[in-house]
N, C-alpha and C positions, 0 to 999 in steps of 0.2 A: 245648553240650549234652553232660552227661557220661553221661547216664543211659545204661543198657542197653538195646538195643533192645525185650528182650522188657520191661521196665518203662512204656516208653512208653503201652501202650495203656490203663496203670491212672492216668495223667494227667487228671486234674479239670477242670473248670470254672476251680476257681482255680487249681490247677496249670498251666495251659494260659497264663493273666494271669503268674505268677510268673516261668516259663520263659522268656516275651516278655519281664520285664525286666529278667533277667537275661543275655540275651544282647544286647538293645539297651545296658545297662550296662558289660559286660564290654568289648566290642568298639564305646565309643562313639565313639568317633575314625572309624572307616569308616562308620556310620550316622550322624553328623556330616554327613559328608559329602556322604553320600546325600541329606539330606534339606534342606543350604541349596542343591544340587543341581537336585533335582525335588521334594521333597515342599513345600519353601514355594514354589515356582513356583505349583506345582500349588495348592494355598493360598489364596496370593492371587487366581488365577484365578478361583477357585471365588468368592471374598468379592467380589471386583470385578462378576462375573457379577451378584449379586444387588443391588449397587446400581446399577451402570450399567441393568440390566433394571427397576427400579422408574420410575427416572429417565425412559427414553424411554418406560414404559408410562404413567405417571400424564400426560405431556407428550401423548401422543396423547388420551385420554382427555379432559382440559381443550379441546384445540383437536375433538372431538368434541361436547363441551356449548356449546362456542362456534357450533359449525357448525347446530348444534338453534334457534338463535333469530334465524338467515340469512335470509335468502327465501330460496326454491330456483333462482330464475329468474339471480338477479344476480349482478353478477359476482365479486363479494368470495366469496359461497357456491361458486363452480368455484374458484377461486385456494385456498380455502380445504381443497374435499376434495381437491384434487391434492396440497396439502401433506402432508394425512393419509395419505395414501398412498403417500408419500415415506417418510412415516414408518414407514408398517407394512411396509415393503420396509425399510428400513432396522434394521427391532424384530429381523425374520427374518434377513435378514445376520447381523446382530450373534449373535443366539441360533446360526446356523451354524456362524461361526466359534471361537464360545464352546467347543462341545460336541468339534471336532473341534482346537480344544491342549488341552482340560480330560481330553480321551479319551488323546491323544499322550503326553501328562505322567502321566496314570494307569495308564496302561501299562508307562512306561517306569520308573516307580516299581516298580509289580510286580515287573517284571523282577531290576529293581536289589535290591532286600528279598529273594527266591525265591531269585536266586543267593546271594546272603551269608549267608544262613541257614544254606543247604546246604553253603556251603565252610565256615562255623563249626561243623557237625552233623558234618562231614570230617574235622576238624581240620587243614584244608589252605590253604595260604600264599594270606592276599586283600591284595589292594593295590585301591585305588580307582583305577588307571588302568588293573585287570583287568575292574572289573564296569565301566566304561565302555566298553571293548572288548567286551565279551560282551553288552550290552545289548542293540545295536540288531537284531544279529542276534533274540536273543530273542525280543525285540518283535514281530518279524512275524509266530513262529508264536503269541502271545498274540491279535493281531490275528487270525488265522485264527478261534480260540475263541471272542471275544469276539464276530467276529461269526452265529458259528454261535449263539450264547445270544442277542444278537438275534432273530434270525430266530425262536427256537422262544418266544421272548416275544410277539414281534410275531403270530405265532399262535394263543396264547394270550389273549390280550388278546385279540382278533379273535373269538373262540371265545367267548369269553365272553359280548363285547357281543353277538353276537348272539346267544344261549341266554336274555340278559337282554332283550331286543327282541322277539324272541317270547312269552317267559312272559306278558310285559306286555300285549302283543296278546292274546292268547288271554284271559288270565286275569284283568287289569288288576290293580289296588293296593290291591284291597281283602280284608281278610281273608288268608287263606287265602297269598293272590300277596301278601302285604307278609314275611311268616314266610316263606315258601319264597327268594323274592331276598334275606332277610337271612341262609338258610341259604347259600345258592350265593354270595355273598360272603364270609362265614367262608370258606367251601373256597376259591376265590379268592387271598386274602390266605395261607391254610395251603401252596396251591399255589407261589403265588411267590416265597415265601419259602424251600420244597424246592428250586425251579430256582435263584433266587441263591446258595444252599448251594455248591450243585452243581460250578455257575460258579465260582463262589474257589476250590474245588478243583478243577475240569479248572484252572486257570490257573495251578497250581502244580506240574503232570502235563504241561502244556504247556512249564510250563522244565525239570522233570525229567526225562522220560520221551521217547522218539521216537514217540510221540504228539500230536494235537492235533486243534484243529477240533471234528467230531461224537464224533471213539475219545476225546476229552479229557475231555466231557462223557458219555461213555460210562462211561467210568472212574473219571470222580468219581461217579456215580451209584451206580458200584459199593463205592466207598472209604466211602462215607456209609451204607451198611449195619449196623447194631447203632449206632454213634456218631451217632445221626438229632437225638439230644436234647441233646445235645453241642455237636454243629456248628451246631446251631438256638438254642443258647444264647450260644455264642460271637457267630454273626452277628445276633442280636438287641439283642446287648448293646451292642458296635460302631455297629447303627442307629442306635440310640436315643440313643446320644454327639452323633453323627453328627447326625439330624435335629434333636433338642435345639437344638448351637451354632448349626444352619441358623435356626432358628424364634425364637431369641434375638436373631442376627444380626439378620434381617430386621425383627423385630417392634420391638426396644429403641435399636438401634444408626439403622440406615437407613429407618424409620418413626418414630422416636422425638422427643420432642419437641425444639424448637431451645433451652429456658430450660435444658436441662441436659446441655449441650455437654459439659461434662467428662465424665462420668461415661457417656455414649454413647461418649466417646473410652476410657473402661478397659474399658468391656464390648465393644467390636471389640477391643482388643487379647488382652482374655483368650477372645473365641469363636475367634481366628486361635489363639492356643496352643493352644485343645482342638483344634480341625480337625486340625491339623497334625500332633498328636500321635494321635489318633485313626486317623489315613493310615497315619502309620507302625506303629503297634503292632496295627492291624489287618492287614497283610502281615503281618508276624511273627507272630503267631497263626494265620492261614491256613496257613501254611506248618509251622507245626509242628504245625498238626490234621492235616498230612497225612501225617507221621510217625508220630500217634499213630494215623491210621485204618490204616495199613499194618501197625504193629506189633499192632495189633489181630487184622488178617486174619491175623498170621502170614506175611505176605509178606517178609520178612527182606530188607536192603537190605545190601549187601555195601560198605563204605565206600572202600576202596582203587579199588574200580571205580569211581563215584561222580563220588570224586577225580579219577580220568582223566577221565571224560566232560566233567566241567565244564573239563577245560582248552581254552585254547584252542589249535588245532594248526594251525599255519600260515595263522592269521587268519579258519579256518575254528571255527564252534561246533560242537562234537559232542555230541549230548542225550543223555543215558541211554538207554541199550534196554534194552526189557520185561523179559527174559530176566538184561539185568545185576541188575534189581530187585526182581525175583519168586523168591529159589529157591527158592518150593515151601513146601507149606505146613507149620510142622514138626510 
């Protein structure tokens, strides 16, 4: 990143795409790394997730239309729902274990992309057995963030459902109550989309800053002030990548017909190169939106100090403080 700080906050839509490829370009050998690392871990996880998951779903499902034409009394019908039950203990295992390496690996990606960025923004000396060192510490205070944006999701959504529970009660589906739930839905989808914002940037506040958790998500709330249309563009854009190769995957690839085995076989391989690429040049863009929202604010980031923080000092991380990153508005 050679630009000047105060040029950063006049950084585009496409400028924002361009910057990511040039510094994943530039420095492709450490992001290399990175990414046969954790981001195709992480990758595959994700693409395995969805066919392993169709697999034991459509298999419960079959041995539930089988169980429909039982008697109830006999004994083949009890051998039969024990099995199913086996199974849907095993659907939720499975979906357990999924979410908490798919979370591990997504994390630890962050991490890994947030610091390289920032030593490339530095121009400070990166080896790939520094952001492995530096990582796992990171990670935990990312872990804190992540799950404070939980929680106020999980509230959210809670909130919701019930505002839509009631309307329907009172007012039921007709008229009137179908136009008001299709408005309180727009706001819904507008809302959560402001908190995922949000989220990408406390997570880059969380590896910069000696902040995290709620100040993280505090701070990116703040960061995302004037750049609302910005950051809602960038993380839009990335979705949309994103659920696309999901909805490809699943629909053409692992639902897709058995007569055209090849061509199920190029389209997983090219939704696994979108994904992948998509992982990573979304960290790289999260991370420099967070530059440009700062050089926005006028929040000036002092580089030499930076530098320091992200070293690591006696196997201890030391995160940026406020004070090294704020001085002041010019």
């Amino acid at each position: 990143m050679d630009r000047e700080q105060e040029d950063l906050q006049f950084l585009g839509f496409f400028g924002i795409f361009t910057e990511s490829f040039n510094i994943v370009l530039s420095w492709r050998k450490i992001f290399s790394k990175i990414t046969l690392t954790l981001i195709l871990p992480l990758t595959v996880v994700f693409l395995a997730h969805i066919q392993v998951t169709e697999l034991l779903f459509f298999k419960i499902l079959k041995n539930e239309d089988s169980l429909n034409s039982i008697p109830k009394n006999s004994s083949k019908y009890t051998k039969l729902s024990d099995i199913i039950t086996s199974e849907w203990i095993s659907f939720w295992l499975f979906k357990a274990a999924y979410f908490t390496f798919f979370l591990i690996l997504a994390l630890l990606s962050s991490a890994a992309v947030v610091y390289t960025v920032a030593c490339v923004y530095t121009g400070k000396e990166i080896t790939f057995s520094k952001v492995i060192g530096v990582v796992p510490k990171v990670w935990r205070r990312l872990m804190v963030t992540f799950l404070w944006n939980f929680v106020i999701v999980l509230i959210y959504n809670m909130a919701f459902g019930v505002l839509i529970v009631l309307w329907s009660a009172i007012f039921g589906f007709g008229g009137i109550g179908v136009l008001v739930i299709s408005g309180l839905s727009v706001s819904y989808v507008v809302g959560f989309v402001y908190i995922s914002v949000v989220w990408h940037l406390a997570s880059v506040v969380s590896v910069l800053e000696d902040v995290y958790g709620i100040q993280a998500m505090l701070k990116g709330k703040e960061l995302i002030k004037g750049k609302m249309v910005l950051s809602c563009g960038v993380f839009f854009t990335f979705t949309v990548l994103f659920l696309g190769g999901q909805l490809v995957f699943q629909t053409l690839v692992v639902l897709g017909s058995s007569k055209y085995y090849g061509l199920r076989i190029v389209l997983g391989i090219l939704c696994f190169l979108l994904l992948f690429k998509v992982f990573l040049f979304g960290l790289v863009a999260q991370t420099i939106l967070y530059f440009v929202c700062k050089s926005y604010h006028h929040q000036n980031i002092d580089k030499p100090l930076l530098s320091d923080h992200l070293e690591v000092y006696h196997g201890d991380y030391v995160p940026l403080k406020e004070q090294d990153v704020q001085l002041g508005e010019l």
